[in-house]
N, C-alpha and C positions, 0 to 999 in steps of 0.2 A: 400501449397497453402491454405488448408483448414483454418490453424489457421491465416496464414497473412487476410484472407477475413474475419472473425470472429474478430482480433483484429481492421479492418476498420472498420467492423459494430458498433464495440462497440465503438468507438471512435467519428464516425459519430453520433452515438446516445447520446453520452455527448451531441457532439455540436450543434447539433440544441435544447435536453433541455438548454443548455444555453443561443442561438439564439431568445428562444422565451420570454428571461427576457431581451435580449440586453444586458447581460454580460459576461465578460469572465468566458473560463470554469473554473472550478475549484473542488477542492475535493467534496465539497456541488452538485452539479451537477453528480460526479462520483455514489457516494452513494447514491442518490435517484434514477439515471439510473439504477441502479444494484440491488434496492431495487423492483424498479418496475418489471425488467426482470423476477425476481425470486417470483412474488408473495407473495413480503415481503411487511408490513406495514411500518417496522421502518429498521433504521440502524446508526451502528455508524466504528468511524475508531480511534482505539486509536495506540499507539504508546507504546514500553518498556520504561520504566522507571527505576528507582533505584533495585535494588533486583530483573527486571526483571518483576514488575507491570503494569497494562495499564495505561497508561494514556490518557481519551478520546482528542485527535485531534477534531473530529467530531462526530458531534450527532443527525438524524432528531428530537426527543423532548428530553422532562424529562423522558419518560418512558426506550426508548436506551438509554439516561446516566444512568439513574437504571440498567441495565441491567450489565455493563461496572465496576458499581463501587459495586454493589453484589459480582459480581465474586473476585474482588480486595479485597473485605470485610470478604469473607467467606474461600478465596486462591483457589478456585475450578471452575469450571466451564467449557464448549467448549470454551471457547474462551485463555483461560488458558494453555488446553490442543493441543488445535491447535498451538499455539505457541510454547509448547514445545517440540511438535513430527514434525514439518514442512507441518501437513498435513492436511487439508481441513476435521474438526468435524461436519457432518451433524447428526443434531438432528431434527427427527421426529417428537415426542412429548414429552415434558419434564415432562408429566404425568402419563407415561407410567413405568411397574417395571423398567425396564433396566436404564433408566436415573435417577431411585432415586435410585438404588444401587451404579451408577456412581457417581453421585454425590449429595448428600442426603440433604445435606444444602444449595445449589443452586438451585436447581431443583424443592424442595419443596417452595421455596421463590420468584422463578420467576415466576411459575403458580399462586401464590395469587396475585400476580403484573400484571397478565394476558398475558402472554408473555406462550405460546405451542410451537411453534419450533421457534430451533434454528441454524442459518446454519455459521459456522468461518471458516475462509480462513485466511492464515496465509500470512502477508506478509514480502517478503525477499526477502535479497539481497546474492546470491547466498547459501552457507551454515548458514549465517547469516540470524536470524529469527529478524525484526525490528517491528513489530506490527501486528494487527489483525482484517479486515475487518469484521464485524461482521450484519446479517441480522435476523429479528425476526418477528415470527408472530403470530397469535393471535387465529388459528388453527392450529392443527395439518395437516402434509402438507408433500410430501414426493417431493424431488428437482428432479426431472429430470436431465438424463446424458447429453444431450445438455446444459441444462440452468448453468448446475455446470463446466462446459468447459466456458461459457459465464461470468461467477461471479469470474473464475481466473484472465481470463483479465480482466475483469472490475476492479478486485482488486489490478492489475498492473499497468492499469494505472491514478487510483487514489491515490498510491503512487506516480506515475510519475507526476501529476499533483501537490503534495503536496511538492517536490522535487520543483517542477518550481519556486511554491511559496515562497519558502523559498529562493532562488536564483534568484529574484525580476526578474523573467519570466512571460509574460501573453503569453497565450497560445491563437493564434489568429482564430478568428471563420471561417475565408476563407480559412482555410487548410495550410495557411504559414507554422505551425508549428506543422504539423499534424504528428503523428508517422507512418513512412515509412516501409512497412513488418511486421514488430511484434517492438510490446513494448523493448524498444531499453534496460530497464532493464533485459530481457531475455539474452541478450552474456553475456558469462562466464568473456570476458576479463573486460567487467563493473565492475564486481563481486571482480576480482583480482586485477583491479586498485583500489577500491574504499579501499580494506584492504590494498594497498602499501601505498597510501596518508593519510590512520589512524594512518598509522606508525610514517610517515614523519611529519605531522604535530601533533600527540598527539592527534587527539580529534575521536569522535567516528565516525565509517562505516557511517551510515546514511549523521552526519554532511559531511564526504570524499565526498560522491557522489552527496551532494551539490555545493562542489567546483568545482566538476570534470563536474556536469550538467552548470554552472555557466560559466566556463571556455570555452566549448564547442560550448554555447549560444555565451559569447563574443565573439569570435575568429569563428563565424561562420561555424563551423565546424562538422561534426556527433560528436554522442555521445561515438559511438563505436571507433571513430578513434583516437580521445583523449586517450582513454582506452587502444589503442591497442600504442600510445606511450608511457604512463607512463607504462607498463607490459615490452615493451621494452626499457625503460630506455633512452627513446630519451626526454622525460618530466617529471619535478623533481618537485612537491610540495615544496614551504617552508612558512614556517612563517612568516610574515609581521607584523607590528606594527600599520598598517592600519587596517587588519582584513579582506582586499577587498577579492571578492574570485578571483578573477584573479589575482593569484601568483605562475603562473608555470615558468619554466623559459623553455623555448625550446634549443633544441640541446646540452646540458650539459651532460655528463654521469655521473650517482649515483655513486662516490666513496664509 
């Protein structure tokens, strides 16, 4: 109960800062709610790339794309290392010894750039790490165990939000399409469809669980439920010539 009330509140707070510009939510909305929670000035949200690089999605200014393409420039960094350990890198202050033995060419180059903590949240789809919420601030600043429960889901569902987007979903501000319980990326069976359909169609996780969010949408449907047919083989991804993402086929079994 606790985290379903937690993932409402946070969801609730996208949408009314979205309410109050009259647009729909969206990643931009995610990350400055999540920015603000946490007593963070800035924030960005990049995505893996080639060799496993970020590549910024989202940015509040120039100073979080500094932030984003440092760490990219130098191969170091919390936001680097959140990624590759699955786990949520909070940094205190990047002034401190401990973070310039961690990382001595980052660390020393984002304190001249005026940036003291730093907090990365990894985001993923189940064992699969797809990119890295990333919040900075301009003191040093120690996060709180509630607010760091609050910046997981906030970082969930501005994945989910980035998801919608890219599967030409708008996300409606009267709760139509509000997430029910918890961030519907949290079941495992999402997690295992989204690598069945990487298979079946060639292209990568993240893209899958476009299809599979996409799919769900058209066909009015939960997210989970979709997921929980393609796991069981009652829904088959294939490849189209269209590109549409509604290309499952129902009731087929996977030879």
């Amino acid at each position: 109960m606790v985290k379903d009330d937690r993932a409402t509140r946070v969801w609730t707070t996208i949408a009314l800062r979205a309410s109050r510009e009259n647009a729909p939510m969206s990643v931009r909305h995610a990350c400055l709610a999540c920015a603000e929670a946490a007593s963070a000035g800035r924030a960005s949200l990049a995505l893996t790339g080639r060799l496993d690089a970020l590549v910024p999605e989202y940015v509040t200014d120039a100073q979080a794309g500094a932030m984003v393409e440092l760490q990219v420039t130098v191969g170091e960094g919390p936001g680097l290392e959140a990624l590759a350990s699955g786990k949520p890198v909070l940094t205190e202050d990047l002034a401190a010894p401990a973070s310039a033995r961690r990382w001595p060419a980052f660390a020393h180059e984002a304190v001249l750039l005026g940036t003291r903590a730093v907090y990365s949240i990894p985001l993923a789809l189940g064992a699969i790490r797809v990119g890295v919420l990333e919040l900075y601030g301009e003191t040093p600043h120690v996060l709180q165990n509630g607010i760091l429960l609050d910046t997981l889901v906030y970082a969930d569902t501005a994945l989910l939000l980035l998801l919608d987007a890219r599967s030409g979903i708008v996300p409606a501000l009267n709760g139509e399409n509000r997430v029910q319980d918890a961030p519907p990326l949290w079941h495992a069976e999402v997690h295992q469809a989204a690598g069945m359909i990487s298979v079946q169609l060639g292209i990568s996780v993240l893209d899958a669980l476009v299809r599979l969010r996409a799919y769900a949408y058209g066909h009015d449907q939960k997210l989970a439920e979709v997921a929980r047919s393609v796991v069981e083989r009652r829904l088959r991804f294939r490849p189209d010539e269209a590109g549409t993402p509604d290309d499952g086929e129902q009731g087929k079994e996977e030879s």
